[in-house]
N, C-alpha and C positions, 0 to 999 in steps of 0.2 A: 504494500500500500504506500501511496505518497501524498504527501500534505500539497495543500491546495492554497492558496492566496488569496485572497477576496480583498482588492483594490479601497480605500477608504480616504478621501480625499480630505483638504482640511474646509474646516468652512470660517469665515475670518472671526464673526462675533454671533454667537446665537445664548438672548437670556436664554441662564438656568433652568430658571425657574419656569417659564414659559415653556421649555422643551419638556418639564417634567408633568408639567400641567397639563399639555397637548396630548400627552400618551395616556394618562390616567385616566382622561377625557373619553380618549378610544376605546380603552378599556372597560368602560363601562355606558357606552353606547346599547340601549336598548335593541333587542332583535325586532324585527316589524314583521307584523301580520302572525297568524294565528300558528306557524307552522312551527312544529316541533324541530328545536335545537338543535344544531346539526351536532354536539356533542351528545347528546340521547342516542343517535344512530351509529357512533362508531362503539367497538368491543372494546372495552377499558378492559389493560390484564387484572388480574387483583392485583394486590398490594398486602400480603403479607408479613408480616415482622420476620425478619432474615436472620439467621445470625453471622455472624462476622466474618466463617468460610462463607455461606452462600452467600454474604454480599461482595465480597470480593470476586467470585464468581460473576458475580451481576456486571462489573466496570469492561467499559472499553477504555482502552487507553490507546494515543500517541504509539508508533510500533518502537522508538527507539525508548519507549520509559516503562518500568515497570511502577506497582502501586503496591503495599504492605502496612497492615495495623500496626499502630505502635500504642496507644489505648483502646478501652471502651469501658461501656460498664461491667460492675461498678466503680471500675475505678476514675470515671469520668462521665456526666451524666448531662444532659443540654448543655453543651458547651457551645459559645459565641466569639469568644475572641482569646487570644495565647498572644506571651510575652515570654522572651528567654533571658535570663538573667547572667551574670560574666562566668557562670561554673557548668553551665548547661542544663539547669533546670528548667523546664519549662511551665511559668503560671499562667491557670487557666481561669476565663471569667465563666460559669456558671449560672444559665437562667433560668432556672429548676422552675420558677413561676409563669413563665410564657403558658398562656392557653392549655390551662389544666385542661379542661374540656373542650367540645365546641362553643359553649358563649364564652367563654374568659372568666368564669367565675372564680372567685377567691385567687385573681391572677396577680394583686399588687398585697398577696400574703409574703412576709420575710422571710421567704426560704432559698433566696436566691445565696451563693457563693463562692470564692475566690480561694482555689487551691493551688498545692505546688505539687505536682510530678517531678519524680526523681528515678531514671536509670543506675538501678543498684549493680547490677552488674558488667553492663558497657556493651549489650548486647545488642543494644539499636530501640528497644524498647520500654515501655515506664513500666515502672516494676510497684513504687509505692507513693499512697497519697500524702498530703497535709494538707487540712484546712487552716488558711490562713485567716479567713473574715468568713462570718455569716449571718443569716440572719439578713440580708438586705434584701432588699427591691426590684426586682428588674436592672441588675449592675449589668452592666454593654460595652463598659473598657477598660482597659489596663495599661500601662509602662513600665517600664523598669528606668529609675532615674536616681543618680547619685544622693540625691535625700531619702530614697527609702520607694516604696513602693506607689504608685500612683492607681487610683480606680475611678469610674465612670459609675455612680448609682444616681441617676437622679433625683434629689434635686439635688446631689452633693457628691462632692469633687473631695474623697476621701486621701489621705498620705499616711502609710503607713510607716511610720519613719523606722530608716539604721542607721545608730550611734556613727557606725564606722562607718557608714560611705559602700559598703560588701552587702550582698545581697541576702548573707548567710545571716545578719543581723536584723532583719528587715524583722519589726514588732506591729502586728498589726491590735494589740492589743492594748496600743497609744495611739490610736490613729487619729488623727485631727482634721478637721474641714478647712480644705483651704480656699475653696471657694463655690458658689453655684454652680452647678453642670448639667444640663438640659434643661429638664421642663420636669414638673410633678410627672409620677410613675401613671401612665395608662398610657402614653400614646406612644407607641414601644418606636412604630415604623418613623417617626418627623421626633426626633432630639438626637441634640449633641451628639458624636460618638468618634472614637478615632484614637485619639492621646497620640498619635506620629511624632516621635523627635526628629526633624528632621536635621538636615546637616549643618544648617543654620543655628540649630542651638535652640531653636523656638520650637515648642510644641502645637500643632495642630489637628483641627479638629473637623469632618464633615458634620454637614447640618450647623456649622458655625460659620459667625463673622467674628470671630475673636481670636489671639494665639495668645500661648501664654508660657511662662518659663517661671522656675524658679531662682532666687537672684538673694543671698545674704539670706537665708531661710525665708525668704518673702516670694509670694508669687504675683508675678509681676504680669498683669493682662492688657494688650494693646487691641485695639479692631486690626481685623485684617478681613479680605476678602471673603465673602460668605461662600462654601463650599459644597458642591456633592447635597447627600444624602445618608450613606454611608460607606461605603468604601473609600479610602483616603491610602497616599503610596507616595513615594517620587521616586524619581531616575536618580543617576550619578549623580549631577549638578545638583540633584536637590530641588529640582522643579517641582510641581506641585501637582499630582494624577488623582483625579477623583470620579466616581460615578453617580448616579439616581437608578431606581428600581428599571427604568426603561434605558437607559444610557450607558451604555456598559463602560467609554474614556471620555470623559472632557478633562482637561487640564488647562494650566497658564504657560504661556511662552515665555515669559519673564518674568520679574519682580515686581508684586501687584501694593507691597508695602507706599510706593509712593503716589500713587493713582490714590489708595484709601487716603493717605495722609492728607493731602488735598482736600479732602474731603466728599470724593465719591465712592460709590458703591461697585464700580465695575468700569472696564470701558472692553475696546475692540482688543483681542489676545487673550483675552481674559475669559476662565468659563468658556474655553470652546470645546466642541465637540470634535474630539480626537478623532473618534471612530465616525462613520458616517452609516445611517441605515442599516443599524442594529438589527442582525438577525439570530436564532439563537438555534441549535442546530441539534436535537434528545437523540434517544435510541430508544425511545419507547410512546406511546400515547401518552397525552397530557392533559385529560378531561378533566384533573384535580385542579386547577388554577383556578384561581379568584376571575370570575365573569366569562367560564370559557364557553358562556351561551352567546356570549357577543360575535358577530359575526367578523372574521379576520383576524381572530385571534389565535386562532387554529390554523393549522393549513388544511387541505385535504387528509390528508394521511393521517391527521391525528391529533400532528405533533405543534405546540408550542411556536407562534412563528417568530415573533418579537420577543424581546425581554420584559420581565415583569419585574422581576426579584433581584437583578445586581446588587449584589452585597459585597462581600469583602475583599479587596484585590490587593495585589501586589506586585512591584517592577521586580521583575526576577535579578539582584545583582549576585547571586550566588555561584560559585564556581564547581560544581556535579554536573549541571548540565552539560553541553558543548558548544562551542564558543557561540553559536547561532542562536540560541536563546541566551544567552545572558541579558541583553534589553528588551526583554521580551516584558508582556504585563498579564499575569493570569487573572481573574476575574469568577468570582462565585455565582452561581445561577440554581438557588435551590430549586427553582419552580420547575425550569427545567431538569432538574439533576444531574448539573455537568458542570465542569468548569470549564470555563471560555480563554482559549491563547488568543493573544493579540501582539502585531510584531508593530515596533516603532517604526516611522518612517522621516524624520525628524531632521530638519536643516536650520539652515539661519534666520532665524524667529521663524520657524514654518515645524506646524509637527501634521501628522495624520497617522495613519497605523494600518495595515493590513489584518484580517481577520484568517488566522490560520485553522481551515479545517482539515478534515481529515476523509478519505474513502471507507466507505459504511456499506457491507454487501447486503445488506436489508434497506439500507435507508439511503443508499449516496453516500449521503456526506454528515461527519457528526465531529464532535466537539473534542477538543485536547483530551478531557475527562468525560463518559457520562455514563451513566447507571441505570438498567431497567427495574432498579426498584427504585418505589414510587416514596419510598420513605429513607432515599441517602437524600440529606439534605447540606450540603455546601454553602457555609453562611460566612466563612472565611478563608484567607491560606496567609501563608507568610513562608520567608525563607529560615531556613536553622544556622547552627552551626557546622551542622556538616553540610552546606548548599544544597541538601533537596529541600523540596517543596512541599509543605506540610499543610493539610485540608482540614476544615478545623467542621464536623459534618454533627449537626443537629441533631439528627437522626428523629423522623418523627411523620405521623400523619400531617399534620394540622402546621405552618406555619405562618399563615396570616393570620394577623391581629385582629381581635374582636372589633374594633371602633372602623374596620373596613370590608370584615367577614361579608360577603354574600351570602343570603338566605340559600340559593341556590347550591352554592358550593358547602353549607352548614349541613346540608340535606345530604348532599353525597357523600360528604365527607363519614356522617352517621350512615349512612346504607350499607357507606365501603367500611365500616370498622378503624377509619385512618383516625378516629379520635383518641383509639388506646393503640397501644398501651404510649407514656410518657416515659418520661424518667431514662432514657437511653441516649447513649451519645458517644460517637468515634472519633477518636484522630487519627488520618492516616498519611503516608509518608511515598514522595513521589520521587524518585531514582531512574537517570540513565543509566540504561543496561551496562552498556559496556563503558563507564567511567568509573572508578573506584570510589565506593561510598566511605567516610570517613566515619571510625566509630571511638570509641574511646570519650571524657570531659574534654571539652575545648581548652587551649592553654594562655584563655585573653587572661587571666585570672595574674597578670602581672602588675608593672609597674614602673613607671618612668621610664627610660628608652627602649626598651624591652616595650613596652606599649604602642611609642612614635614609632617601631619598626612594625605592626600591625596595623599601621596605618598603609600600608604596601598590600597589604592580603587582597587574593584575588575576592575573597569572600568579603559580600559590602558588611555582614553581621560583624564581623570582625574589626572592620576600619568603623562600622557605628559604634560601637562597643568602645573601640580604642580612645576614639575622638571622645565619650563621654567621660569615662574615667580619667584620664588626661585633664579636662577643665578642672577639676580638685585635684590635680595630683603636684604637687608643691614638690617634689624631685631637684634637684639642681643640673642644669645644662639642657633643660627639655625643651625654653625658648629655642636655644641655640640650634640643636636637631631639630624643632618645627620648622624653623628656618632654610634650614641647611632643605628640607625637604623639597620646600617652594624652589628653593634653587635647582634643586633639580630635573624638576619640569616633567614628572612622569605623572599622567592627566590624575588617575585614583586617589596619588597620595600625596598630591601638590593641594589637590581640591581640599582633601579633608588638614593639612595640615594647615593651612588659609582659616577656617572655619575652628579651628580647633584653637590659633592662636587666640584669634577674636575672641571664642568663648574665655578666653584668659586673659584678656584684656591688655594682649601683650603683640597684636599686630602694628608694624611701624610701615610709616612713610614705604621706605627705602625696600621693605618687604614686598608693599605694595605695589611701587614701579616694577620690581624685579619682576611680578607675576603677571602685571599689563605687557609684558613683552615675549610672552607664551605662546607657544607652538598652538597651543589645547585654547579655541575659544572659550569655552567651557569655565579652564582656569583664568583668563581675561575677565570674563563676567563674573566670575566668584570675585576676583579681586576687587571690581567693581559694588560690587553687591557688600561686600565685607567693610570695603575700607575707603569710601567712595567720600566720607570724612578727615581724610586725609590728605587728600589731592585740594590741590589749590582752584581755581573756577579759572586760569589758563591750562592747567591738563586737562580741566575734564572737556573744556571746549575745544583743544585741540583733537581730543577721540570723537566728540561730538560732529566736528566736521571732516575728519582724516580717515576715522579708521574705514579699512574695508570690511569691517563687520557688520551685517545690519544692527547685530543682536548689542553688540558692547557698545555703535553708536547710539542706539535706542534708550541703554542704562545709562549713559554717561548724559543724554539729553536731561534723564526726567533728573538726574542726578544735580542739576544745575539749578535745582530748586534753592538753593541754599545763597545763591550770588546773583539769582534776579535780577535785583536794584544797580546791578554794573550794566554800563549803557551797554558795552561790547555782547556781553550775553544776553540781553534784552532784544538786538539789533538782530543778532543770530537767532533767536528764538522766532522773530517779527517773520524775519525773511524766509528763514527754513517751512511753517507754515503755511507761508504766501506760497512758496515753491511748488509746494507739495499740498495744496491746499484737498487734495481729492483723494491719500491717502488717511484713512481711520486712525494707525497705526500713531501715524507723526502726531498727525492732532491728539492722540491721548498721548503723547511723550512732553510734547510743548505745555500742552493746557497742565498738566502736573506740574513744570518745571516753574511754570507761571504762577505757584501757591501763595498765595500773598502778595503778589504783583501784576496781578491781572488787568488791572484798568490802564496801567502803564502799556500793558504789551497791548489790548487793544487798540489804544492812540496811535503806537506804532505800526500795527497792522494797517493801518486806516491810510497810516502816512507812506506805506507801501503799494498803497493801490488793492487792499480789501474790499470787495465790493457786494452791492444787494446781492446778485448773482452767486455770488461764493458765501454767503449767510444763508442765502435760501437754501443751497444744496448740501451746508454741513453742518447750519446752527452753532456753531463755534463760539460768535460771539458769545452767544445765547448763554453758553455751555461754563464759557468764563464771570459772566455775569450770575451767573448762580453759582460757581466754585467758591467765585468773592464775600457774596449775601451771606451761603452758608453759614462761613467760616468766621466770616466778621461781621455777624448784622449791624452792627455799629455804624456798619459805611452804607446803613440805607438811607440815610438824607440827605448825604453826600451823592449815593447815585440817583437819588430824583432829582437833585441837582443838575447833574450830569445830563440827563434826558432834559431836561430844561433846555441845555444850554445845544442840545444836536440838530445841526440846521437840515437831517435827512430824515422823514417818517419813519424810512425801515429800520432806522438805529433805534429810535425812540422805541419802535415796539418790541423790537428785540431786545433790549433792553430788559423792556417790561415785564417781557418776557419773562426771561430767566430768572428775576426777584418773584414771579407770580408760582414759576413751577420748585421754587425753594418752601414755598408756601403750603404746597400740596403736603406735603408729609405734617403727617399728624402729630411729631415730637416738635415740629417747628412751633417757637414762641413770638406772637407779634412786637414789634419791634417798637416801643413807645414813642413818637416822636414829641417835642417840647412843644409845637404847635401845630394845628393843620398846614398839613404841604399844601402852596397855591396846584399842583396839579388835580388833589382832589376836591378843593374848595372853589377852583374857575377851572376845568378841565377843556382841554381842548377837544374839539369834538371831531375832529378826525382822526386822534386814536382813542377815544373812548371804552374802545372794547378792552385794549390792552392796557387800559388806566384801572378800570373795574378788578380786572385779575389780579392787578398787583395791589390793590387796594389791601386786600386778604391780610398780606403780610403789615399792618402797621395799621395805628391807635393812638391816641393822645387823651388826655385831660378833656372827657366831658364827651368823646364819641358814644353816641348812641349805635353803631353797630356790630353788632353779635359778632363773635370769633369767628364762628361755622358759615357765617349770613352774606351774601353777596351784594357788594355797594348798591346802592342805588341812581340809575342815569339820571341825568339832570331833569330830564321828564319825568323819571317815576320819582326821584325828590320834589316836585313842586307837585305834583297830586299826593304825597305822600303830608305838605303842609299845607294843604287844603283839607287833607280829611283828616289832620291833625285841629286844624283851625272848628271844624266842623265838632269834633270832640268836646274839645274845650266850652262850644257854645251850647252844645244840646246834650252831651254826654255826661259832663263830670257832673253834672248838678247832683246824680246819683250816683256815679257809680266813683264820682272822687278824681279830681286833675292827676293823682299820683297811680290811680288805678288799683289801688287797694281799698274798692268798695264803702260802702258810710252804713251805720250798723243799722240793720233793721229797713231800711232802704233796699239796697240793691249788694249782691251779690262782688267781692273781689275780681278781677281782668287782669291784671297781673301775673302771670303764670297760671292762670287756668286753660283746663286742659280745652275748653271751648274755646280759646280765644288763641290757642298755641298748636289748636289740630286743624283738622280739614277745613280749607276755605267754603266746601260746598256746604259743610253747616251753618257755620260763622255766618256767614253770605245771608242763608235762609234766615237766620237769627234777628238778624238785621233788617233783614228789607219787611221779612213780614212777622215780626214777631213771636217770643215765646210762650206759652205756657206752662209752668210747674203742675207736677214736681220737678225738679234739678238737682243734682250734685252739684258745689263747684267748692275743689280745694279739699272734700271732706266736710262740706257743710250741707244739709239741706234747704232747698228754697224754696216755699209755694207760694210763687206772685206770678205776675203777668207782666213781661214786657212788652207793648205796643213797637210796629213795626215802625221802617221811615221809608219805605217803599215810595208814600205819597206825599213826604214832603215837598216843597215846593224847588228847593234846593238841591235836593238827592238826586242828582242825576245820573250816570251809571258813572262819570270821571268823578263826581265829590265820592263815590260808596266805593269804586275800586281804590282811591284814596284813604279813605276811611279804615278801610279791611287790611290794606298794607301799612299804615301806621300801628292800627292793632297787632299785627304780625309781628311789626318792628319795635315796638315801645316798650320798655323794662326791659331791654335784656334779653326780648326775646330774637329768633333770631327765623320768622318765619318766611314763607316765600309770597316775592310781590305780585298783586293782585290788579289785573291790567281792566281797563271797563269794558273790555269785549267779552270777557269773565262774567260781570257785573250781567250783562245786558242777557246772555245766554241761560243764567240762573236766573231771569225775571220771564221768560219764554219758558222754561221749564217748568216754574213756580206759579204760572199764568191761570192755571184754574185748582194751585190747590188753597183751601177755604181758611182764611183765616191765619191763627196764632201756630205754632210746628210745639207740639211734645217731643219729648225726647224719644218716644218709643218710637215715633212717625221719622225722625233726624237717624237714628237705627238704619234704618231702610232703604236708606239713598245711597245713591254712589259719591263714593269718597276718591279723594287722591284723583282725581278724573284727570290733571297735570299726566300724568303715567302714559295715558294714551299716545303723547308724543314721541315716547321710547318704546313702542311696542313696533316691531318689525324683527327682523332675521339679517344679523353683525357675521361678517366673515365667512369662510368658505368652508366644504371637505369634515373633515374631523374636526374643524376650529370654529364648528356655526356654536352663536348663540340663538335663541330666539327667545322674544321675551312679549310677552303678554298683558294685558289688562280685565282684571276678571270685575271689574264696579270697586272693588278696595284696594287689592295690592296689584307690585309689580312681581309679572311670577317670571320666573328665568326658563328657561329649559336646555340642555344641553346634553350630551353624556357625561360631561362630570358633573353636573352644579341642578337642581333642577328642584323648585319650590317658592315660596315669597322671597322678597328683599325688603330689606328694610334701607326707608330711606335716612341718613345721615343729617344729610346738607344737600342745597339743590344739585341737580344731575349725579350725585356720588349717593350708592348704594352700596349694601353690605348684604355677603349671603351667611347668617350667622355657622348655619352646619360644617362651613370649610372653611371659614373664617380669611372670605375672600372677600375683598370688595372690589366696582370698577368705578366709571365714572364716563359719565355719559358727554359728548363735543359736538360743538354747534358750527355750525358753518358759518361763512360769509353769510347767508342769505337766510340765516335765523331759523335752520330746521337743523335737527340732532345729523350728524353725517356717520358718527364710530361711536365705539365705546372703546374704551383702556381699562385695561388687565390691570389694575392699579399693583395686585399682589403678584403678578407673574414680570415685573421688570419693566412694566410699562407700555407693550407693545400695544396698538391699536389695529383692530377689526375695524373694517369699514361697515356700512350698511347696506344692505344689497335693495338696488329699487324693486318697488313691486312691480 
């Protein structure tokens, strides 16, 4: 047999979050029309409990590797993730709690735990346990780190500290919280998970935007790019490989530290999609997956077509295989029961990956690993100390989590018996045939140069190993030999001896240059990366415009964040931009490098010949204008200033822009100013629209409108003091100028939920009067308010007036009410009799605003359609499908997925898309009827 290659291109930027959205979406796309499931009709084999001969029987494997247990139970029972310590123990995380049954009952009970296997007699296999922790939660991860033992139990980030720095001292029965780590215990598949030391010295985490290290016994957490799902890995360099249940590689082309630092969340390199068009390739039926009644989700044959479940992967840097898989990335696929090879294909800032199958005389083509029992379940791998590959396998019926179980898969899962038995779990070990597997305790178990020369081992376990013990290791002349390392330019152990100084706080200048003049990009950009505070802002801009590296020119740009305010760097930033104004790539290198001097490179842009043309197509300014806001709301008076003073529309609203979409996120705080800005007090009315948006962001002494609430144009402000006017003359007498009601009189307006809900009541309330009984506030009230339908005065501009001060007065923060509103609820209300009871105000259609977002956003797998049933906005989708609730105008929230979007309006004042506000922001169009 011979492996096959399946071509996977790169793609430049595609959100995350939106890729992972987009599949789950698929996934649970309802079957149409009455016809039985095309899983119903194929033969599912059983799925009985193996034992660990007959599972091994069960594997295909790759034809040059063989496969061998080295646990199971009991001596190892649900296990999720393994850690090998400097003597070659291997600690394993335990989630004995996962989905006791089918519904998850009694699943966040404290029986999960953290043991140590120990090979007593050197024979390749674990011979005896130790529980180190128990008694926890759903714990998901582990390290091994020179303070002692680190764990993953949400909501706490446990240390199990050793006195001595050796693993053999590791006490978990002083274990101390060092910090939050995920989310409260139940939502097993979306928190935290990972603990990766990578080479860098920083600890990272999928399902995070955080890293973190320990530092003087303190643990020290910075944001960093939010990652993955769970599976988390890197290459040589220490890049950063991660997947999602449907995604088997995204990863970052470079160092995303200064992009977040800026203050963004992502840009283009970033979170892209390694592999392309995930396919996933069994050796058996796969009618057990979560939704495989969904059509597509199957192929014919059976089998599993996409990925559901990538879970735990790892860049192969181990030295048992042969030399062609060393950069290789395996990848766990419980659903499938396989694991997935994936080959680098990786250049200068450029990665993509080839998908290595394999010839299947039953099926074609099938996976590095896979298994026709339905209960080997691959939820991790990792490399050891002797470089094979070691599969860290669930073993079980059931592993989707109850808060996403399908009824349908609950059914079969209880039909097929895959519910029992629990409590079982393998690790098994994967070896080239003919390379010698290494047995015996590893011999990292040293110290000071003895260590710096395992920084050389073909095996990365060993150089990561080396590189951590090394940071505390206080030896005399280790500087010296890390040195001597970098000097001599061999790519493995120049990288980690670079990274290993650093962690000692003992990288100089002159180390630096030595290593920017390396044969190995690789160690270029490490140098870079490591010590890029040591270079002067003439080196770094000499790489910036000289080097023939895209990759080191790209670090060394954003790297020039530090010396902005030098005109020369400013001028090179201005120009390099303009240049290149159509590559993604530059623009997220400049716009970082620009952190804190963005208004200045603007100006210069401008003075380059930046134009509308080149804003429209890349929003850059846009981009800068809101890096700046973020960072520094302080300079937002200065920049409506600025839009003051711009003698071009498009700048002005781009501009606006950018301070309006800093506004959109819900931790942003308005920004007080000392008095009203003349933009919003005499706004000019040919950008209006883009005055309104950025309104959002900013407040003073004595505004009357709400955080959430959208300004008002200068026409709905002058009907809005008209039916304030109106108020004042006919209203307060009873119900009080302040609107908290006069006793015995009338009823509080204030925060009442009448006067803060649907206009279409409010409306009826008003024009034709109420009759009690009433709540309002918690109060009961039996009177009658007379309508004003028939004043003389009340014409549908004083009462949509009237209705929108209501909305807007105290605080509140409701939406404005236009008199074409006014005039359609007096046609409506045209023959009904009299004063409205509450029971009659029940009965009517509410929210009728809704109807303007009801149509079908996007295409394929990506349709929304959304509805108007008389009260809410209903969604439909394959992922999302039920009411929303409204926020703030156009922005809705679907509380079950804890998704909202946000509805956009055109030029021409009809809704045109909705944005994915939680999948990264992409927008769906609207499709005409």
């Amino acid at each position: 047999m011979t492996q096959r290659h399946i071509s996977s291109t790169l793609v430049r930027s595609t959100p995350i979050a939106l890729l992972t959205l987009l599949v789950q979406m698929w996934l649970v796309q309802l079957a149409s029309g009455d016809e039985t499931p095309f899983y119903l009709s194929l033969e599912t084999p059983p799925a009985p409990e193996l034992s660990t001969e007959q599972a091994l029987a069960s594997f295909s494997i790759a034809p040059e590797f063989q496969i061998e247990l080295v646990a199971s139970e009991p001596l190892v029972e649900d296990p999720v993730a393994i850690a090998w310590d400097e003597t070659g123990d291997l600690y394993v995380v335990e989630m004995r709690g996962f989905m006791p049954d089918a519904y998850g009952n009694n699943d966040t009970d404290p029986v999960g735990m953290v043991i140590r296997l120990r090979d007593l007699d050197n024979d390749g296999a674990f011979d005896q346990r130790q529980v180190l922790l128990d008694r926890l939660v759903l714990p998901r991860a582990i390290a091994i780190v020179n303070e002692g033992l680190l764990i993953g139990e949400p909501p706490n980030l446990w240390l199990c500290p050793s006195k001595s720095g050796l693993s053999k001292d590791i006490d978990c029965q002083q274990k101390t919280r060092l910090s939050q780590y995920g989310d409260q215990p139940g939502n097993v598949e979306h928190a935290e998970n990972g603990l990766l030391l990578a080479i860098d010295n920083w600890i990272y985490n999928a399902k995070s935007n955080r890293r973190m290290r320990i530092k003087n016994g303190v643990l020290v957490i910075e944001p960093t790019l939010f990652r993955g799902q769970w599976g988390i890995t890197q290459d040589i360099q220490g890049l950063l490989y991660y997947n999602t249940n449907s995604n088997f590689l995204l990863g970052d082309l470079y160092d995303s530290q200064p992009v977040i630092a800026a203050g963004n969340s992502g840009g283009p390199g970033l979170n892209i999609r390694v592999s392309k068009d995930d396919q996933v390739f069994a050796v058996r039926v796969n009618t057990g997956v979560n939704r495989a009644y969904v059509p597509g989700v199957l192929r014919p044959d059976g089998r599993l077509d996409k990925p559901t479940s990538a879970s735990g992967m790892v860049g192969y840097r181990g030295d048992q295989f042969p030399e062609d898989y060393r950069r290789d990335v395996f990848v766990a696929e419980p659903a499938a029961n396989a694991v997935v090879q994936l080959r680098f294909k990786n250049g200068d800032l450029k990665a993509g990956a080839d998908h290595i199958l394999y010839e299947d005389e039953k099926w074609g083509r099938r996976e590095f690993l896979a298994s026709t029992d339905e209960r080997f379940r691959p939820v991790d791998v990792d490399v050891g100390p002797d470089g094979a590959l070691y599969i860290v396998d669930m073993y079980r019926g059931i592993i989707q989590d109850q808060l996403f179980l399908s009824d349908e898969l609950r059914a079969q899962a209880l039909s097929r018996g895959l519910d029992k038995p629990v409590g079982r779990g393998r690790i098994w070990r994967v070896t080239a045939k003919n390379e010698a597997r290494r047995t015996g305790r590893p011999n990292s178990v040293a110290s000071g140069k003895k260590l710096v020369k395992l920084l050389s081992h073909e095996n990365g376990w060993y150089r990561d190993t080396a590189q951590r013990l090394l940071l505390d290791d206080a030896g005399s002349g280790i500087d010296v030999e890390l040195t001597l390392l970098v000097a001599k330019d061999s790519e493995l152990s120049a990288l980690h001896a670079i990274w290993t100084l650093t962690g000692r706080g003992s990288l100089n200048h002159r180390t630096v240059k030595k290593a920017l003049v390396s044969q190995h990009r690789s160690v270029r950009v490490a140098a870079l990366r490591a010590g890029h505070q040591l270079l002067a802002a003439t080196e770094l801009l000499d790489m910036a415009k000289q080097s023939a590296s895209v990759s080191v020119a790209h670090h060394a740009t954003m790297y020039l964040a530090a010396h902005n305010k030098i005109e020369s760097v400013l001028l090179h930033l201005a120009e390099t931009v303009v240049q290149n104004r159509e590559d993604a790539m530059t623009r997220t290198a400049v716009q970082a490098a620009a952190s804190g001097n963005e208004l200045a490179l603007i100006e210069a842009m401008l003075e380059k010949n930046w134009r509308e043309q080149d804003e429209r197509s890349t929003g850059f300014i846009k981009n800068l204008v809101s890096q700046n806001f973020k960072m520094n709301p302080g300079n937002g008076e200065s920049l409506l200033d600025r839009v003051m003073r711009q003698d071009h529309q498009w700048l002005q609203e781009v501009m606006l822009a950018g301070m309006s979409e800093v506004a959109r996120d819900d931790s942003f705080g308005r920004v007080v100013l000392g008095k009203p800005h003349i933009l919003f007090t005499d706004p000019p009315q040919n950008i209006w629209p883009a005055i309104a948006n950025a309104r959002a962001a900013f407040t003073w002494a004595g505004d009357d409108l709400a955080a959430n609430a959208k300004p008002l144009s200068p026409d709905q402000q002058r009907r809005k003091n008209m039916g304030k006017a109106y108020f004042l003359s006919r209203c307060a007498i009873c119900h009080g100028a302040d609107g908290e009601g006069i006793a015995s009189l009338a009823p509080v307006l204030a925060g009442s939920e009448w006067v803060t809900g649907p206009s279409e009541r409010l409306a009826r309330i008003v024009l034709q009067g109420l009759r009690g009984p009433i709540s309002v506030r918690g109060e009961t009230w039996n009177s009658m308010m007379p309508g004003h339908q028939d004043a003389p005065a009340f014409d549908d501009v004083t009462a949509s007036g009237l209705l929108t001060f209501l909305h807007r007065a105290w605080g509140h923060a409701g939406p404005v009410v236009d008199p074409e509103f006014i005039a359609q609820v007096r046609v409506d209300t045209g023959e009904h009799p009299g004063m409205w009871t509450i029971e009659e105000l029940a009965n009517i259609d509410i929210n009728t605003h809704y109807r303007q977002y009801a149509g079908t956003y996007g295409t394929g797998l990506t349709t929304f359609k959304f509805s108007y049933n008389g009260r809410d906005l209903m969604v439909e989708s394959v992922y999302l499908k039920g009411p929303m609730r409204e926020e703030k105008e156009d922005h809705f929230f679907f509380e079950a997925r804890d998704f909202r979007i946000e509805f956009l309006w055109g030029d021409d004042r009809t809704i045109k898309s909705v944005r994915l506000a939680n999948a990264g922001g992409p927008v769906l169009p609207r499709v005409p009827q």
